[in-house]
DRENDO-1510 file (C-alpha; in Angstrom, 1 decimal, always signed):
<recs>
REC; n; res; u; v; w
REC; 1; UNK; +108.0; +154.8; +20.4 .
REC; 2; UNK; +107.0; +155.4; +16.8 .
REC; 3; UNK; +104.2; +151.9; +15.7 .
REC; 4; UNK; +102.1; +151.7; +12.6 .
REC; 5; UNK; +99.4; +153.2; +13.9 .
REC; 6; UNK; +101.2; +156.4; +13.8 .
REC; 7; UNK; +101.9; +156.4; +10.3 .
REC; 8; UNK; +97.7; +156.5; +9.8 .
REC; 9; UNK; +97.3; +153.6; +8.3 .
REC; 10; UNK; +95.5; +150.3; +9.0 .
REC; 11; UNK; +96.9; +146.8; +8.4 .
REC; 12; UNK; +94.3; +144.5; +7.3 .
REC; 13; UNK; +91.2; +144.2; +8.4 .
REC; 14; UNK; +90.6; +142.5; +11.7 .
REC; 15; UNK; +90.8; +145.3; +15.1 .
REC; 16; UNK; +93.6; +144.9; +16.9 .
REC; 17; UNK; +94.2; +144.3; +20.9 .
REC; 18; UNK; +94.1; +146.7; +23.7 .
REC; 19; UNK; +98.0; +147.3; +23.3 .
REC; 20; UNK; +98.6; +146.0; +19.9 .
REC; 21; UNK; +100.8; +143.0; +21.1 .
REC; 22; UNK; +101.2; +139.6; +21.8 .
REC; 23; UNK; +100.6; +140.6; +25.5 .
REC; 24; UNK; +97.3; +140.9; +24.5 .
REC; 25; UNK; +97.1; +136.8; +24.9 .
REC; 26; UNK; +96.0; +136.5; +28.3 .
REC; 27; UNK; +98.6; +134.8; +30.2 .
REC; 28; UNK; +101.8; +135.8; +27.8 .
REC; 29; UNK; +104.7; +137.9; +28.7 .
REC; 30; UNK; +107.5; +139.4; +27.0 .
REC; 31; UNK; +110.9; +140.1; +28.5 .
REC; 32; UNK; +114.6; +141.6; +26.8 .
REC; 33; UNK; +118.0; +141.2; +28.0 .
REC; 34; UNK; +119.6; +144.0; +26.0 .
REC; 35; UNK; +123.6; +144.2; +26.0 .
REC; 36; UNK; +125.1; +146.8; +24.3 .
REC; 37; UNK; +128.8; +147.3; +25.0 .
REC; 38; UNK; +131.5; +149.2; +23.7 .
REC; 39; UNK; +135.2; +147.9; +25.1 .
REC; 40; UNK; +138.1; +147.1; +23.8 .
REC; 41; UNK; +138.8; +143.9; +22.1 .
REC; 42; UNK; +140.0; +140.8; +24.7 .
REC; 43; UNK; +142.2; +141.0; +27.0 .
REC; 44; UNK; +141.8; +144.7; +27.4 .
REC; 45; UNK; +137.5; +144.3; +26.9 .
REC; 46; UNK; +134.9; +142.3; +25.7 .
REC; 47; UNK; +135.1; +144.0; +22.2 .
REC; 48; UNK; +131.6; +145.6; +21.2 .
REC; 49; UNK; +128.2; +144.1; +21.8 .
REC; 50; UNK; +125.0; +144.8; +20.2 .
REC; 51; UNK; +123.2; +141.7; +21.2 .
REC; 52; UNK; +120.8; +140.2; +24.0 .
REC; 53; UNK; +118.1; +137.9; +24.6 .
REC; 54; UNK; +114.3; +138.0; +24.8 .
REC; 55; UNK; +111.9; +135.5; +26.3 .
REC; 56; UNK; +107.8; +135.2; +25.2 .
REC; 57; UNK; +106.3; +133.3; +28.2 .
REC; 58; UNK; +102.9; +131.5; +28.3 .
REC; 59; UNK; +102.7; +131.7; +31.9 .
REC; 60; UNK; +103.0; +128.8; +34.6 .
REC; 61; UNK; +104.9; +125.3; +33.9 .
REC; 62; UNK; +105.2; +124.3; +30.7 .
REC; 63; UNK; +106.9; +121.3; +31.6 .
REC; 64; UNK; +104.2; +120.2; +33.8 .
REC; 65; UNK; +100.8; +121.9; +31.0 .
REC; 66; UNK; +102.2; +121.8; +28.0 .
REC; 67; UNK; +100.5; +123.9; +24.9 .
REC; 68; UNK; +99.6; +122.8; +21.6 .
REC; 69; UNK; +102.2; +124.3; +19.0 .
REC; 70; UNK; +103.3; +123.7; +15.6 .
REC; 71; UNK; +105.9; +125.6; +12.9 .
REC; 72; UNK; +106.8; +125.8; +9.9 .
REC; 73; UNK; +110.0; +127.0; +7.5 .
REC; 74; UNK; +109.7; +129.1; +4.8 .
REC; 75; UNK; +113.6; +129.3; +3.9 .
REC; 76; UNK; +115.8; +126.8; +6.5 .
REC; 77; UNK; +119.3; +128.8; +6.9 .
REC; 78; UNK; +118.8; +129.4; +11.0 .
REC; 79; UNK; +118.3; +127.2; +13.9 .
REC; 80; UNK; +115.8; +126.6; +16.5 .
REC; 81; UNK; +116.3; +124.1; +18.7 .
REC; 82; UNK; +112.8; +122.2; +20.4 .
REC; 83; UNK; +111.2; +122.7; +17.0 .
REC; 84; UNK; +111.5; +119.1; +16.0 .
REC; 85; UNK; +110.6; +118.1; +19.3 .
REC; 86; UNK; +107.9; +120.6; +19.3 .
REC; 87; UNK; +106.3; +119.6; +15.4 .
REC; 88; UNK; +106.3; +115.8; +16.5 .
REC; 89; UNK; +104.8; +115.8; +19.5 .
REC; 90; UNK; +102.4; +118.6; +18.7 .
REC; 91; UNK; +103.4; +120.2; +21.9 .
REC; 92; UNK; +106.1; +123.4; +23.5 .
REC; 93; UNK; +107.4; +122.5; +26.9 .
REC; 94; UNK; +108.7; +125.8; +27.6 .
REC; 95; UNK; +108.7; +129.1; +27.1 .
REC; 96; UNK; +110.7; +130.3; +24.0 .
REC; 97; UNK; +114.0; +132.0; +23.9 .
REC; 98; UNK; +115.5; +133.9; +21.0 .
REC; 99; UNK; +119.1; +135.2; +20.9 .
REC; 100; UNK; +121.6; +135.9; +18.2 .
REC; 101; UNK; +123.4; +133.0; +15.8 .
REC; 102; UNK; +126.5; +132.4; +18.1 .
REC; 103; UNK; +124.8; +133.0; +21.6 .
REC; 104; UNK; +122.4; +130.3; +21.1 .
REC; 105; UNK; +124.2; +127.4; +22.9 .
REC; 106; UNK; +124.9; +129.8; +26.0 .
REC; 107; UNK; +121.1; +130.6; +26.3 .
REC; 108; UNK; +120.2; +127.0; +25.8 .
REC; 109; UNK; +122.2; +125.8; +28.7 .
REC; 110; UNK; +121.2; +128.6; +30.7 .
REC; 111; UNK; +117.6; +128.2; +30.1 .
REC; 112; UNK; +117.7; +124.7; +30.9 .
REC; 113; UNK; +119.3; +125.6; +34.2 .
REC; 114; UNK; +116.7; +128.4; +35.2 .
REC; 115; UNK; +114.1; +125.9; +34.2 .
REC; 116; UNK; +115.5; +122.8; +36.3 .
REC; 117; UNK; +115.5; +124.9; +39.4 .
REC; 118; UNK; +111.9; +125.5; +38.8 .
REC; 119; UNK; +110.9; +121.8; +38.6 .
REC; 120; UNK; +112.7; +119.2; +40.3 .
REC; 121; UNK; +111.2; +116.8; +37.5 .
REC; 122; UNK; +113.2; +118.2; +34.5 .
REC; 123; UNK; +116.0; +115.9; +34.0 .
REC; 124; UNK; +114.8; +113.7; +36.4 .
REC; 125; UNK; +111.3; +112.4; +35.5 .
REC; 126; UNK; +111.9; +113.8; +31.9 .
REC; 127; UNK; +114.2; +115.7; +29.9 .
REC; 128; UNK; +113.6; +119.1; +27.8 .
REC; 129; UNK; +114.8; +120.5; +25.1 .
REC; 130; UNK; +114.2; +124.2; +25.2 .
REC; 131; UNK; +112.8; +126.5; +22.1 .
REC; 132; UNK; +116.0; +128.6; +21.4 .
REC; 133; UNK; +115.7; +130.2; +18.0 .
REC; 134; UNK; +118.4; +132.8; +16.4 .
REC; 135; UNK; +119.1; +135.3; +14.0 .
REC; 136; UNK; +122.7; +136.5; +12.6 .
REC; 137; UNK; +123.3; +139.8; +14.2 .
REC; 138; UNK; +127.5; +140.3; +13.6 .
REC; 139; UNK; +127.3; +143.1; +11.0 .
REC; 140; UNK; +126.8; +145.5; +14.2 .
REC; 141; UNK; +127.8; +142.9; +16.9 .
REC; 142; UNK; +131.2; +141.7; +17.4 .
REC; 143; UNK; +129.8; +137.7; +17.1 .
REC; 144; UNK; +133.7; +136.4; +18.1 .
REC; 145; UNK; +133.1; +137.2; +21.6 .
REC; 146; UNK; +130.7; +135.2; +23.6 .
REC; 147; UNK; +128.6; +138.1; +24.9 .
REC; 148; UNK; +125.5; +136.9; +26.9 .
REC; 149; UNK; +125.4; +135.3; +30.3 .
REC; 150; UNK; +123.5; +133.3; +32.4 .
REC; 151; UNK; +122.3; +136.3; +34.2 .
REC; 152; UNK; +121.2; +138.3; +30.7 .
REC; 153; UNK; +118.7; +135.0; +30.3 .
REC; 154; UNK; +117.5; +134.9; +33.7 .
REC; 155; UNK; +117.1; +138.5; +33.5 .
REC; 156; UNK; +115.0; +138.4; +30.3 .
REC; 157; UNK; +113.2; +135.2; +32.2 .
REC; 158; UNK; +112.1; +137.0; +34.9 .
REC; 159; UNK; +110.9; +140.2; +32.8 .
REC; 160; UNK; +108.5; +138.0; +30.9 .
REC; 161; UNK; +107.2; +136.5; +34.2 .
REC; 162; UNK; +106.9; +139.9; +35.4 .
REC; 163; UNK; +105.0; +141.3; +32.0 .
REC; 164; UNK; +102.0; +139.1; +32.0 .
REC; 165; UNK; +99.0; +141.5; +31.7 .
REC; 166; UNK; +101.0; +144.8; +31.5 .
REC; 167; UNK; +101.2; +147.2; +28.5 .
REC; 168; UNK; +102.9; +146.4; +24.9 .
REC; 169; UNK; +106.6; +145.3; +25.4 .
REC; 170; UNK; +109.7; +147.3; +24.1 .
REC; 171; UNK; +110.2; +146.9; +20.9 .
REC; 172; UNK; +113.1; +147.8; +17.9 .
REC; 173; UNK; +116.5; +147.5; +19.1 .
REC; 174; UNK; +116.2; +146.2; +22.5 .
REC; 175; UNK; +117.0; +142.3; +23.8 .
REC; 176; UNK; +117.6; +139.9; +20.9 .
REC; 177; UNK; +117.0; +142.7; +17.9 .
REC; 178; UNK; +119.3; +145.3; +19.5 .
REC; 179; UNK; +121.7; +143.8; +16.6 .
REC; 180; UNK; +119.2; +142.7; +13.9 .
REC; 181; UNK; +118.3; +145.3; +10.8 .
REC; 182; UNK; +115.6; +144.9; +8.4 .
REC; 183; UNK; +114.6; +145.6; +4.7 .
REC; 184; UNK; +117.5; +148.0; +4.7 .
REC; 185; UNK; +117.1; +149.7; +7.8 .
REC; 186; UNK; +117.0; +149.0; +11.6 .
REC; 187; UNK; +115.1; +146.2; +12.6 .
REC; 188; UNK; +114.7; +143.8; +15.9 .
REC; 189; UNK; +111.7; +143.1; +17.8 .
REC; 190; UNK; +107.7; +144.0; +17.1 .
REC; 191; UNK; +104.4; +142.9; +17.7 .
REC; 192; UNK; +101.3; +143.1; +16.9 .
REC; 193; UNK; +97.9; +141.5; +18.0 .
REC; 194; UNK; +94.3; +140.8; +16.2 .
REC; 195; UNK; +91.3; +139.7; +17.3 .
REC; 196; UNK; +89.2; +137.5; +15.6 .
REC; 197; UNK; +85.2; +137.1; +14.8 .
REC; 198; UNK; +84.9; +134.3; +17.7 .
REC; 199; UNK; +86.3; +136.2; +20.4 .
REC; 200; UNK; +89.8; +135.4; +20.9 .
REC; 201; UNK; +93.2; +137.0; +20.4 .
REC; 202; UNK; +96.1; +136.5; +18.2 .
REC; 203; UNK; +99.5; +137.8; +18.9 .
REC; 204; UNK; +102.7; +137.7; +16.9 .
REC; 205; UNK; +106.3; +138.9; +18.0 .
REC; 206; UNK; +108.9; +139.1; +15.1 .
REC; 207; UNK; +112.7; +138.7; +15.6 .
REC; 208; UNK; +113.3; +141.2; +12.0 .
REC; 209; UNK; +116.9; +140.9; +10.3 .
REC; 210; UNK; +116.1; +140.1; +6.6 .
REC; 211; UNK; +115.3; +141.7; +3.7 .
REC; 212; UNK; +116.9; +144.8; +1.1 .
REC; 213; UNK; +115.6; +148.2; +1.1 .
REC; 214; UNK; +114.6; +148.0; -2.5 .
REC; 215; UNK; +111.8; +145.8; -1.5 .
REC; 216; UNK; +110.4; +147.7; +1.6 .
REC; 217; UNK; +106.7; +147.6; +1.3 .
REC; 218; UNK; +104.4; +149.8; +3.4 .
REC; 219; UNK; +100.5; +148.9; +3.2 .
REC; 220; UNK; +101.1; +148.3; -0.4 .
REC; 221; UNK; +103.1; +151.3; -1.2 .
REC; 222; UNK; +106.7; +150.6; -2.0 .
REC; 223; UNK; +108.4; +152.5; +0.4 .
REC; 224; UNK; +112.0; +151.5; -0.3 .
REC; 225; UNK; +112.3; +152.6; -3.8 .
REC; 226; UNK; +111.4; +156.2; -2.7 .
REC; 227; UNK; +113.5; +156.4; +0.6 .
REC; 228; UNK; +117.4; +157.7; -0.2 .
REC; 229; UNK; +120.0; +154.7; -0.6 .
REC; 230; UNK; +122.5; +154.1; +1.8 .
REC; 231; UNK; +125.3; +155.7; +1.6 .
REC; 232; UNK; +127.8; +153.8; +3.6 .
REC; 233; UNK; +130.3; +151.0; +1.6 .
REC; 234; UNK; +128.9; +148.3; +3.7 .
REC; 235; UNK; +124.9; +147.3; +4.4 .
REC; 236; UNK; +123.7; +144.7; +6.1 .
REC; 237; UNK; +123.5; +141.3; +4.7 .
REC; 238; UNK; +119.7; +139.8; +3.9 .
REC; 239; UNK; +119.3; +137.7; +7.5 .
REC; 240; UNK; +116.7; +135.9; +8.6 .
REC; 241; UNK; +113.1; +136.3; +10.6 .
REC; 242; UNK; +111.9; +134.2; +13.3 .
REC; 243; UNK; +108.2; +134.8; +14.1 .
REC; 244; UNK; +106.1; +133.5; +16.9 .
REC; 245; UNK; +102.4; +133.7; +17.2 .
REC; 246; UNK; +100.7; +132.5; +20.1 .
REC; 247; UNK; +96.4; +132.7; +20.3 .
REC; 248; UNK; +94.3; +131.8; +23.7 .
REC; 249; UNK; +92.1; +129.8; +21.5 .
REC; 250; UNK; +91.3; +125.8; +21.3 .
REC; 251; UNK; +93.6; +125.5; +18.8 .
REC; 252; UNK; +95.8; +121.2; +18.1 .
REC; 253; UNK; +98.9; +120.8; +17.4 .
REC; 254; UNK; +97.8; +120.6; +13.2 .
REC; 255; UNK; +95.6; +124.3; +13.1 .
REC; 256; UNK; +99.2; +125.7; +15.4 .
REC; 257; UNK; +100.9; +124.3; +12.0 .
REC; 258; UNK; +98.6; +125.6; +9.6 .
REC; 259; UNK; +99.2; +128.9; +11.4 .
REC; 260; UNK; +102.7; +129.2; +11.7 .
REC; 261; UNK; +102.6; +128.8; +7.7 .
REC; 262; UNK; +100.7; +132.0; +7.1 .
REC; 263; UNK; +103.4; +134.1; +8.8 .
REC; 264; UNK; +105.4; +134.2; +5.8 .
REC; 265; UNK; +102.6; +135.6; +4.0 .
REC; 266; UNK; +102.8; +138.7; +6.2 .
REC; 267; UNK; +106.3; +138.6; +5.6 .
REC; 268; UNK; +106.0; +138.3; +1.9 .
REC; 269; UNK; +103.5; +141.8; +1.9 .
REC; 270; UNK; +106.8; +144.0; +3.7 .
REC; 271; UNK; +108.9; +143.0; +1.2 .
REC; 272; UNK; +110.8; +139.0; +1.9 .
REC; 273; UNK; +111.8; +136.9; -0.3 .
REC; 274; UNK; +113.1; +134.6; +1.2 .
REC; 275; UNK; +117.0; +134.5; +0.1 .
REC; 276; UNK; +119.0; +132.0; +0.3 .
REC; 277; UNK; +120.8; +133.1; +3.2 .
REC; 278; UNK; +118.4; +133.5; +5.4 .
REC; 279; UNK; +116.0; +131.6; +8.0 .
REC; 280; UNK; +112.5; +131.9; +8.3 .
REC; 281; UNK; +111.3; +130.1; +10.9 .
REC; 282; UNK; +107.7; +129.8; +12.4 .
REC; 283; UNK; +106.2; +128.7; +15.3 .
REC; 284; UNK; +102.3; +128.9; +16.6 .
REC; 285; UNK; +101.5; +127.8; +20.1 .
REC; 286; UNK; +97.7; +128.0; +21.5 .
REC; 287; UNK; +96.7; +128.1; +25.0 .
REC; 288; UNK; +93.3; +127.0; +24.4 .
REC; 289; UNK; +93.8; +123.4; +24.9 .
REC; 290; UNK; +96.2; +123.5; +27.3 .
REC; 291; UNK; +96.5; +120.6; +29.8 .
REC; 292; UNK; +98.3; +118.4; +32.2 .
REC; 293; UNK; +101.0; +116.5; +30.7 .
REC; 294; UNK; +100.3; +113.4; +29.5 .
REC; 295; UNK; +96.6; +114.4; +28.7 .
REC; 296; UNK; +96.0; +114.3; +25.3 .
REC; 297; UNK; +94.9; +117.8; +23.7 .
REC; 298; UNK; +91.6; +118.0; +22.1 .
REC; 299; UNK; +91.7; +116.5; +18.6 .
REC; 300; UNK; +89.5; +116.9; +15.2 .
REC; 301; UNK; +87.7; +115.4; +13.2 .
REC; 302; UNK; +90.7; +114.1; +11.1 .
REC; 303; UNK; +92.6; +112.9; +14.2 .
REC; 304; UNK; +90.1; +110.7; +15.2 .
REC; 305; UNK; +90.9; +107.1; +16.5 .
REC; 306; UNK; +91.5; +104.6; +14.4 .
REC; 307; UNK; +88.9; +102.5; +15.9 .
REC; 308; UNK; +86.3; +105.3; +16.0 .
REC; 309; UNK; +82.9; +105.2; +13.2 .
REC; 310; UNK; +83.9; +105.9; +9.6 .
REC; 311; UNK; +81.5; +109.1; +9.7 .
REC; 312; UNK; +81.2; +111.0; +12.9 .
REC; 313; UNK; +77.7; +111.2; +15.0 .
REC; 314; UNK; +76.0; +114.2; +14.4 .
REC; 315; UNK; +76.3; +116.8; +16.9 .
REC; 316; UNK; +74.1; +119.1; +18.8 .
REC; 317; UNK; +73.0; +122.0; +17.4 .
REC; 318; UNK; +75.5; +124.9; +17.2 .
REC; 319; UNK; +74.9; +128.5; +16.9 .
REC; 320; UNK; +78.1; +128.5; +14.5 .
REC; 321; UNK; +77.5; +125.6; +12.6 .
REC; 322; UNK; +76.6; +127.6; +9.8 .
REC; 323; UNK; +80.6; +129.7; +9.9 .
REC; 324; UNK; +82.5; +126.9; +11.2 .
REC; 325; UNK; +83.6; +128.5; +14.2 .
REC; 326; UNK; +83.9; +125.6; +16.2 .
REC; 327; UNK; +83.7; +121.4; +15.9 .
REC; 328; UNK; +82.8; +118.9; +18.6 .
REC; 329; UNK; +79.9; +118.6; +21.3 .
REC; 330; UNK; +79.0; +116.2; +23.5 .
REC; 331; UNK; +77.9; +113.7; +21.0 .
REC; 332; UNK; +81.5; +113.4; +19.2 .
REC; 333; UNK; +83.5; +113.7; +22.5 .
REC; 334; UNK; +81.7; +110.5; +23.6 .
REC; 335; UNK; +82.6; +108.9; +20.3 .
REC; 336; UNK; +86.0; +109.6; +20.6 .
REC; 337; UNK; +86.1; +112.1; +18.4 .
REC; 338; UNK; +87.1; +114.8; +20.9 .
REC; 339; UNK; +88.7; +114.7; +24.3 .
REC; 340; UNK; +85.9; +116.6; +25.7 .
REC; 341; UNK; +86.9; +119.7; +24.9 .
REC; 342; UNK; +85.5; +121.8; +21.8 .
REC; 343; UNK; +88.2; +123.2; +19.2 .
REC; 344; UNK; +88.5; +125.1; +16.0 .
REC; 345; UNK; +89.4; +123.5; +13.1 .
REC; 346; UNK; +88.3; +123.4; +9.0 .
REC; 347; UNK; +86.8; +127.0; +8.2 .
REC; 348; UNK; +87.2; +128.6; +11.5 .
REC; 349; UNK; +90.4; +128.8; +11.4 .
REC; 350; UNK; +90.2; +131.3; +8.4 .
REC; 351; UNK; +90.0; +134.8; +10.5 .
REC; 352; UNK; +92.7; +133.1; +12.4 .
REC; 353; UNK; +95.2; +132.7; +9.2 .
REC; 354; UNK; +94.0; +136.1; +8.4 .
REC; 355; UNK; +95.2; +137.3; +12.2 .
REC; 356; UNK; +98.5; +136.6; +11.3 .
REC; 357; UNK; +99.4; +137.3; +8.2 .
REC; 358; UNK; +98.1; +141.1; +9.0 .
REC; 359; UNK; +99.9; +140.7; +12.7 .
REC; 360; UNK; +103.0; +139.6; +11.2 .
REC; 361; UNK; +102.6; +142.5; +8.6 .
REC; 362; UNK; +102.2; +145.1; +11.1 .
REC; 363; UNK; +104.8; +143.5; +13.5 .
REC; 364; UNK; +107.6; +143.6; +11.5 .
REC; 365; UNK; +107.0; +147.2; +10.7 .
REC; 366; UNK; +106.3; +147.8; +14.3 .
REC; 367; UNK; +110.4; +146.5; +15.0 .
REC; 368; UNK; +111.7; +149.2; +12.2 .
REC; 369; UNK; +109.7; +152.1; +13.5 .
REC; 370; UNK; +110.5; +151.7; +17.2 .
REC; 371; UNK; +114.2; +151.3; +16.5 .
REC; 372; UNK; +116.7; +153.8; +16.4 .
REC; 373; UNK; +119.8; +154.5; +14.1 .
REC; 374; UNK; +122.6; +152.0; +15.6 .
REC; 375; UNK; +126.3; +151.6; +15.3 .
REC; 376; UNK; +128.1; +148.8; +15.5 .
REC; 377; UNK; +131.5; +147.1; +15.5 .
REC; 378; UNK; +133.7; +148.5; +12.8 .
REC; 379; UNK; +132.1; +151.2; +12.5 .
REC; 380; UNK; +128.8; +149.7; +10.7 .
REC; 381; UNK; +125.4; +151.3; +10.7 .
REC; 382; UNK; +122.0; +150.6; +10.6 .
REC; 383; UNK; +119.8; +153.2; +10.0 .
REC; 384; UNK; +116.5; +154.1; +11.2 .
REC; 385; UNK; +113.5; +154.6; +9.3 .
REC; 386; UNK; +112.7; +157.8; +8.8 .
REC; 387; UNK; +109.2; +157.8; +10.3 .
REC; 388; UNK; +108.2; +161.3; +9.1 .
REC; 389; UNK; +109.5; +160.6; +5.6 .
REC; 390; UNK; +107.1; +157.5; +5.4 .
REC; 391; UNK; +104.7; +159.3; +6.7 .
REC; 392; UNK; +104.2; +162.3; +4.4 .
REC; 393; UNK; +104.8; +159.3; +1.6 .
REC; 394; UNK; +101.2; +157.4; +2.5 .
REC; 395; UNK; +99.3; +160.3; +3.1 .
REC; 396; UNK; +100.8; +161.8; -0.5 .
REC; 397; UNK; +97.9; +161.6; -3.0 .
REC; 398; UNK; +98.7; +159.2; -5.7 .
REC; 399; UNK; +100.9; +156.7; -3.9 .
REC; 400; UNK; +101.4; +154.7; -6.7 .
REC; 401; UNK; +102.6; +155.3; -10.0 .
REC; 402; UNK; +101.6; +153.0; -13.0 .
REC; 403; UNK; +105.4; +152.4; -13.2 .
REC; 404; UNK; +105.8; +150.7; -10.2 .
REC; 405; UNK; +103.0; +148.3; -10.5 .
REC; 406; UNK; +104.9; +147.9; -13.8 .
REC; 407; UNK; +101.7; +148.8; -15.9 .
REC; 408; UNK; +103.4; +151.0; -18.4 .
</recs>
């Protein structure tokens, strides 16, 4: 499987993980549900399916330990459903499910079946609403037939369960981007990880299926322009991009937010722009802060009570006062101020926006250069990027000319 790395060039500047992923997070796994089918249409078959369903799992109950989590939109033509849920009460209840557009209601009932038979409290003490999010993948898949099961999302459940600690999950054309394509060429899933200055990790996982070739941008070097055109009558349409980023540090609900913002920056530096068509949706969940249910997350210093002291106490020394890295001590938790846990906020959250816009960079190339050329129903094709080609393009000396930056 062909990643970044292998083209020889670094994205960014913070190191990445061990594997380069968001199973870098401790605790987080990644599972796919791939379906790829090629039958007759109904009632002979089931038509052709290039579609499936892939789960990122924090580990244990969500339901019961909630994680901080916030999201944002950059362009609203998708869906998600929790993210409302999830944006007011700061909080994801479980793990999150991504599909394609017309698939999403069968893996929302599904999921809330497999999760119900973990927990006799869902729908009984409380409900859920799970994080299903979706991205339009009928130019290769035959989106008339209802193609996943209960079984494909249990399948993909259990995967993710399983994955927790193991290497870098599949990535390209496998689970939910087996139909997606990308800035002109095949797309899907990818990930990518950084670590940050404080010690923690950072992972983002891209569902690609956006973009024109025209645009493709490679580390700065605009790829697309030089690459041949296709030269089929149909391409695919500009789509969308859901990303998830998930970091093991004490991030609330509001830094998740502020995070899940800076993904479309990443997105922006491949080559988005965000058409009108297309949905892209953000979410940021931290496992730092993670608690019992009805425990209040740590808060900051801008989320303190309303009947705390105008200005806060001042604190113990800190080693990092002086960079921000983290707020609170045992000073402000007794005021209120915290619920007696430290958490990064203000400045220190800067390596962390910088995590993942480069992670989000990196992962949605990551998705086009692990995926192979693909056809679909009718006959449609999504080509792969020609690894090699790219290659010999960044390593070429003068990558850009002055009349691509437009300076002549």
């Amino acid at each position: 499987m062909t990643r970044t790395a292998d083209l020889g060039i670094r994205i960014g500047l913070l190191p990445s993980g061990p594997t380069a992923s968001i199973a870098d997070v401790p605790g987080v796994g990644v599972g796919h549900a791939t379906i790829w089918r090629d039958e007759p249409p109904p009632p002979a078959g089931r038509g052709v399916a290039r579609t499936g369903v892939t789960v990122i799992d924090l580990g244990g109950n969500l339901f019961r330990h909630p994680v901080p989590a916030g999201g944002a939109v950059l362009n609203g033509a998708g869906e998600c459903t929790g993210f409302l849920a999830a944006a007011e009460w700061g909080l994801a209840e479980t793990p999150v499910f991504l599909t394609s557009t017309m698939q999403l209601g069968r893996v929302y009932d599904a999921a809330c079946e497999l999760l119900m038979a973990q927990d006799d409290g869902i729908g009984a003490d409380d409900v859920i609403i799970p994080i299903v999010a979706e991205c339009d993948d009928s130019f290769l898949n035959d989106a008339r037939r209802m193609q996943v099961t209960a079984a494909d999302v249990r399948a993909a459940f259990d995967a993710a369960r399983a994955a927790a600690g193991g290497p870098a999950p599949a990535e390209g054309a496998v689970g939910a981007g087996t139909g997606m394509s990308c800035l002109g060429f095949k797309g899907g899933i990818g990930t990518a990880s950084r670590l940050t200055p404080s010690g923690h990790t950072v992972g983002v996982l891209v569902l690609s299926n956006f973009g024109d070739q025209e645009r493709l941008t490679i580390d700065g070097v605009p790829v697309g322009r030089r690459l041949p055109a296709a030269v089929a009558a149909t391409s695919p349409p500009a789509g969308s991009c859901i990303t998830v980023a998930v970091t093991d540090a004490p991030l609330d609900s509001a830094a998740c937010a502020r995070l899940a913002r800076r993904a479309g920056l990443g997105l922006a530096r491949t080559g988005s722009v965000g058409h009108h068509a297309s949905g892209e949706i953000f979410l940021a969940l931290a496992t730092g802060l993670r608690g019992p249910r009805h425990e209040p997350p740590a808060r900051s210093a801008d989320q303190r009570p309303a009947n705390s002291a105008a200005e806060p106490p001042a604190a113990s020394p800190d080693p990092h006062a002086e960079t921000g890295w983290i707020v609170g001590g045992d000073r402000l938790a007794e005021a209120g101020w915290l619920a007696g846990r430290d958490r990064i906020a203000g400045r220190g959250l800067d390596p962390f926006f910088a995590a993942v816009v480069e992670a989000t960079e990196e992962a949605v190339l990551n998705s086009m250069l692990a995926a192979p050329t693909v056809v679909g129903r009718d006959g449609n094709v999504s080509r792969r990027l020609p690894a090699e080609q790219v290659k010999a393009m960044l390593r070429a000396p003068g990558l850009v000319s002055p009349g691509e930056l437009g300076l002549r």
